[in-house]
C-alpha positions in Angstrom: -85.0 130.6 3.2 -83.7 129.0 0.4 -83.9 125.0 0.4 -80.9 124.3 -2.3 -80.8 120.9 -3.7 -78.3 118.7 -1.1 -76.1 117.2 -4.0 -75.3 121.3 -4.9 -74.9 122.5 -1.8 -72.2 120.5 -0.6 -71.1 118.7 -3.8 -67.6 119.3 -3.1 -67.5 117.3 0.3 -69.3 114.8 -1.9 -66.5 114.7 -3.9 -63.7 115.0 -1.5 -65.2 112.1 0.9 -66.8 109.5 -1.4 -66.6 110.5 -4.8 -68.1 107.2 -5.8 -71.6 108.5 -4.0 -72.0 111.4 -7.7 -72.4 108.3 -9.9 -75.6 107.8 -8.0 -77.1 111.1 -9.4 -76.5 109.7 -12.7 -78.0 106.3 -11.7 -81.1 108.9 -11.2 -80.9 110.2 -14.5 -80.5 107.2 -16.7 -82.0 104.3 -15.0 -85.9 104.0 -13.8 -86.2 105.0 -10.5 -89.9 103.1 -9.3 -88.3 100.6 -7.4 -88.2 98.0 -10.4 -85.2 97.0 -11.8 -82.8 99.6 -13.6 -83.0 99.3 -17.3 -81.1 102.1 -19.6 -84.4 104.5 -20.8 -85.0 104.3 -24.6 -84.0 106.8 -26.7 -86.6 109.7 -27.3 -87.3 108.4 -30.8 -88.1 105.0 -29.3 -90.6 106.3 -27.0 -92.6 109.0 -29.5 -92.4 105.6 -31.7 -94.4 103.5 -28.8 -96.9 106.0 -28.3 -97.6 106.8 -31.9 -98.4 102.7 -32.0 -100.2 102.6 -28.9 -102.6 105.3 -30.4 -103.0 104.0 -33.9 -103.4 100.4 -32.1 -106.4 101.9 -30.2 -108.3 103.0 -33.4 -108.3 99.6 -34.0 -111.2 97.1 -33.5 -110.7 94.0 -31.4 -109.7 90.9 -33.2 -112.3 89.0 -31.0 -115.9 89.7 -30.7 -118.2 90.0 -27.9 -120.0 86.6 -29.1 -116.9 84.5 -29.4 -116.6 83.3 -26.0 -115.0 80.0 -27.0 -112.6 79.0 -23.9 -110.3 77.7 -26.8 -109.5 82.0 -27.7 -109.7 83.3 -24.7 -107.1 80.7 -23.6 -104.9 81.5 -26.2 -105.4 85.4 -26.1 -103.9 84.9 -22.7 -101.0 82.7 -23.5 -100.1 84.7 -25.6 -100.1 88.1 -24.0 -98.2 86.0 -21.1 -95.3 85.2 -23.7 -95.3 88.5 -24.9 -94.8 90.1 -21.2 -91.9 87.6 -21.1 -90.3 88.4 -24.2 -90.0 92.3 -23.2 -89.0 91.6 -19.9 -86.1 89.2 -21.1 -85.2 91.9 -24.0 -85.3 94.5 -21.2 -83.0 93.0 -19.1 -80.5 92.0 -22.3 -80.6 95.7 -23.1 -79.4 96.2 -19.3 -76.9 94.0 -19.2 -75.7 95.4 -22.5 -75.7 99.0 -21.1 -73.9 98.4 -18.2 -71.3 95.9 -20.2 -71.0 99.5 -22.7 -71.2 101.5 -19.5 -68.0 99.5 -17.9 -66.3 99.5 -21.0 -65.9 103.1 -21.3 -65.2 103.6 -17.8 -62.1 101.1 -18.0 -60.7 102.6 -21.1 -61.0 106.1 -19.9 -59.6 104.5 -16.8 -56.7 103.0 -18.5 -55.9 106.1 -20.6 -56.1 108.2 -17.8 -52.9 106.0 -15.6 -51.0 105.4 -18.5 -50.8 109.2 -19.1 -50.5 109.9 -15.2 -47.8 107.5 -15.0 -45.9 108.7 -18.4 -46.0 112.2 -16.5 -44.4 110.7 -13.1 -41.9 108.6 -15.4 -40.4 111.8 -16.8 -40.6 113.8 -13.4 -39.2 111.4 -11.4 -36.9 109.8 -13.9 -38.6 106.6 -13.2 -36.6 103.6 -14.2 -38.6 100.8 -16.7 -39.1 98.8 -13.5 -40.4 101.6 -11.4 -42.4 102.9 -14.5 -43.9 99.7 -14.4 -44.9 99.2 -10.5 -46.3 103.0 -10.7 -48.6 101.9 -13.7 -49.4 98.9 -11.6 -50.4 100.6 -8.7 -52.7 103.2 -10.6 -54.4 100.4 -12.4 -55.1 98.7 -9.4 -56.2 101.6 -8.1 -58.7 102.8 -11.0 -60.1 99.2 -11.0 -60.8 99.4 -7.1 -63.0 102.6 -7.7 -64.5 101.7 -10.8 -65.5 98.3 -9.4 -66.7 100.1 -5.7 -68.9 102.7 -7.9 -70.7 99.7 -9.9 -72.0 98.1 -6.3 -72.8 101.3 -5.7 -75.0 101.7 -8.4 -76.7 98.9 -8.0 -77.6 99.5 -4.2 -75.4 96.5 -2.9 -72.4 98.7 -1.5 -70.8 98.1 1.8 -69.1 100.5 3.9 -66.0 99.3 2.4 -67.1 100.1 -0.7 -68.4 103.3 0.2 -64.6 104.1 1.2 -63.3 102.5 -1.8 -65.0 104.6 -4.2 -62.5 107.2 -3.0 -61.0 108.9 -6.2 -59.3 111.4 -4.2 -57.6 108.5 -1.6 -54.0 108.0 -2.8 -52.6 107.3 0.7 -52.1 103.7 -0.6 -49.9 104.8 -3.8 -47.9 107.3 -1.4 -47.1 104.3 1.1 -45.7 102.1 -1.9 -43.7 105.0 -3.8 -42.3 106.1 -0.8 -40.7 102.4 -0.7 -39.9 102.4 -4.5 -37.9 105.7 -4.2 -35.2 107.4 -2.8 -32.8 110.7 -2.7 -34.1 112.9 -5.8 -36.7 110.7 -6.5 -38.8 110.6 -3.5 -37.9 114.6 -2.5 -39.7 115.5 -6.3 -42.6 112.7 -5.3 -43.2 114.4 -2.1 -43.6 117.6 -4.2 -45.7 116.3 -6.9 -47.6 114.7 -3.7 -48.0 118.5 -2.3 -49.1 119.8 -5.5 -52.0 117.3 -5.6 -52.9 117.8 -2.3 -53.3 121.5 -2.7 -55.6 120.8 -6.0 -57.8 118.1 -4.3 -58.6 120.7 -1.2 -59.2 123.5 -3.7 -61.6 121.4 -5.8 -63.3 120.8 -2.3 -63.6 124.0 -1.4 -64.8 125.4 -4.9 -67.4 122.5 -4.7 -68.7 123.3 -1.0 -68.8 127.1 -2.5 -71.5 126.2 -5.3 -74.3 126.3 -3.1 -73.3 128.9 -0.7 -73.4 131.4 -3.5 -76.9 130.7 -4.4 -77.7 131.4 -0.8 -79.8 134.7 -0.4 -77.8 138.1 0.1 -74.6 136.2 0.3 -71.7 139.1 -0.3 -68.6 138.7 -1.7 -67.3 139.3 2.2 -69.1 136.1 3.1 -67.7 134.3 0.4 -64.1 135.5 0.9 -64.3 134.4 4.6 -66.1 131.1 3.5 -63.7 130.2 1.4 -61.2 130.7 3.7 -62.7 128.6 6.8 -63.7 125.5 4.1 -59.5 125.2 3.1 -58.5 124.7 6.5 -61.6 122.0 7.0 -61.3 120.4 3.8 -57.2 120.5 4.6 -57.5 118.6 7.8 -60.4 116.2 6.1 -57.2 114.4 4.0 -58.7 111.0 2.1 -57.0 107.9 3.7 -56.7 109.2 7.2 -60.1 109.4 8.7 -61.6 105.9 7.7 -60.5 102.5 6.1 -62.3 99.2 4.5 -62.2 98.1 8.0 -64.4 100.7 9.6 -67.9 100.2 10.4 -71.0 101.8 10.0 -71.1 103.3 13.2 -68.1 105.1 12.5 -69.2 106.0 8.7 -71.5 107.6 10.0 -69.3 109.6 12.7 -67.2 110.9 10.8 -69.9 112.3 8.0 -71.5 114.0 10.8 -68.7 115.4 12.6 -67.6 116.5 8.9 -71.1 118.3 8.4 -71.6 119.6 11.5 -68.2 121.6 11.2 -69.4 122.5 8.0 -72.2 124.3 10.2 -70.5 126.1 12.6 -67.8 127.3 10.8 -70.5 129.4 8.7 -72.1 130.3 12.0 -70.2 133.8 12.3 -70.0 134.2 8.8 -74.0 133.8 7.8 -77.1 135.3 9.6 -79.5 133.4 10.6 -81.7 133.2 7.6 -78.7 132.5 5.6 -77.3 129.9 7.9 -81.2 128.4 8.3 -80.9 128.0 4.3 -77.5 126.3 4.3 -78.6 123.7 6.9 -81.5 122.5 5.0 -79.0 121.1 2.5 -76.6 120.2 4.9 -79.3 118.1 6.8 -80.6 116.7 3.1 -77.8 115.4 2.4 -77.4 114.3 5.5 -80.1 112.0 5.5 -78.9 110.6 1.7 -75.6 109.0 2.9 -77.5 107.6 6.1 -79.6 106.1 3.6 -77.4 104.7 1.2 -75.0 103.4 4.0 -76.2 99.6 5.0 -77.3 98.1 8.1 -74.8 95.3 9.8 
């Protein structure tokens, strides 16, 4: 069997269901991950620099020797190495806080850029009025802010269920509620349209992202991947963001609906895999699996 990684393997329901849950792979990447507190790693320069000083420091002999045993050094040589332990940890945690202030700086402006040329395309499609032009941009903002802000608890492992929902990038049921009271005649017929056309992208992006790992799954044909694909657009159709959960749900049912989403995942390649092949897909399945449960808090 092959055990693909978890975050492969079903990266597009990852995507699809709480896009908000990928930045954690990069929290993996970039910030320590032994339990202390997060701190941006130094660049590689930086750390051939330490270890070139911690080698040339031990070729050196001890400022103290054996003999000096007045209480008056020792006292000091300890004070010191004290302040010094200090020093880096505060400089540590001002060159976190800086990271994340750079980090959240980028992500607003590409944020920002992003709804301003979303709603610039709308406003020309839909022959948005300035008013209307306005509320749109308003409620993309709003929007963007919602899963930016979501994705930072995220990352720093204080995330509710709410949160877990709100990281959403895919979730516009909100947006389509208020347009559909903003427009009317023309307007709202091309927004329902425009509303289809994203719809079909977000469950084809789901499907292309459940088929990553499936591929790398031993003696998988092209046959298996045709039907595959197939069986994942109707579940990734019927799995539409905005309908199955809201900030309001609880853990219990979180958790529900991730395994009822899995487990369908599993059935539905039941007559398409053979056994091997389907023993290989579960692995990830049940890796991932165990992820969410564990990012998901307790009530």
């Amino acid at each position: 069997m092959n055990d693909n990684p978890p975050s492969k393997l079903i990266f597009g329901f990852v995507i699809g269901i709480l896009a908000g849950v990928v930045a954690i792979l990069f929290a993996q990447y970039v910030f320590k991950d032994d339990g202390s507190k997060g701190v941006v790693k130094a660049p590689v320069n930086q750390e051939l620099q330490a270890v070139s000083d911690k080698k040339n420091n031990s070729n050196k002999s001890p400022k103290l020797s054996l003999v000096d045993t007045r209480s008056d050094k020792g006292s000091s040589s300890s004070k010191n190495s004290k302040d010094s332990e200090g020093d880096n940890k505060d400089k540590e945690d001002d060159e976190s806080n800086a990271a994340w202030e750079a980090l959240k700086a980028l992500g607003d402006a590409k944020d920002k850029a992003e709804a301003q040329k979303e709603t610039d395309e709308l406003a020309s499609r839909l022959k948005l009025s300035p008013a209307q032009k306005e509320k749109l941009e308003g409620l993309l903002n709003d929007k963007a802010a919602r899963n930016s802000a979501a994705g930072l608890r995220l990352l720093t492992g204080k995330a509710t269920v709410a949160d877990m929902i709100a990281s959403d990038e895919e979730d516009y049921s909100k947006i389509d509620e208020e347009m559909r009271e903003l427009l009317s005649g023309e307007q709202l017929e091309e927004y329902e349209a425009y509303a289809e056309e994203r719809e079909v992208e977000r469950i084809e992006k789901k499907t292309k992202g459940d088929l990553d790992g499936i591929e790398d799954i031993p003696g998988i044909t092209e046959e298996q991947m045709r039907e595959a694909w197939d069986v994942l657009i109707e579940i990734n159709a019927k799995e539409k963001p905005g309908t199955m959960l809201n900030e309001n749900s609880t853990r219990e049912e979180f958790i529900g609906v991730i395994d009822d989403a899995l487990d369908s995942r599993v059935e539905s390649m039941r007559p398409i895999f053979t056994e091997e092949q389907l023993g290989a897909y579960k692995i990830g399945i049940e890796g991932f699996r165990k992820i969410i449960s564990g990012m998901v808090p307790e009530e």
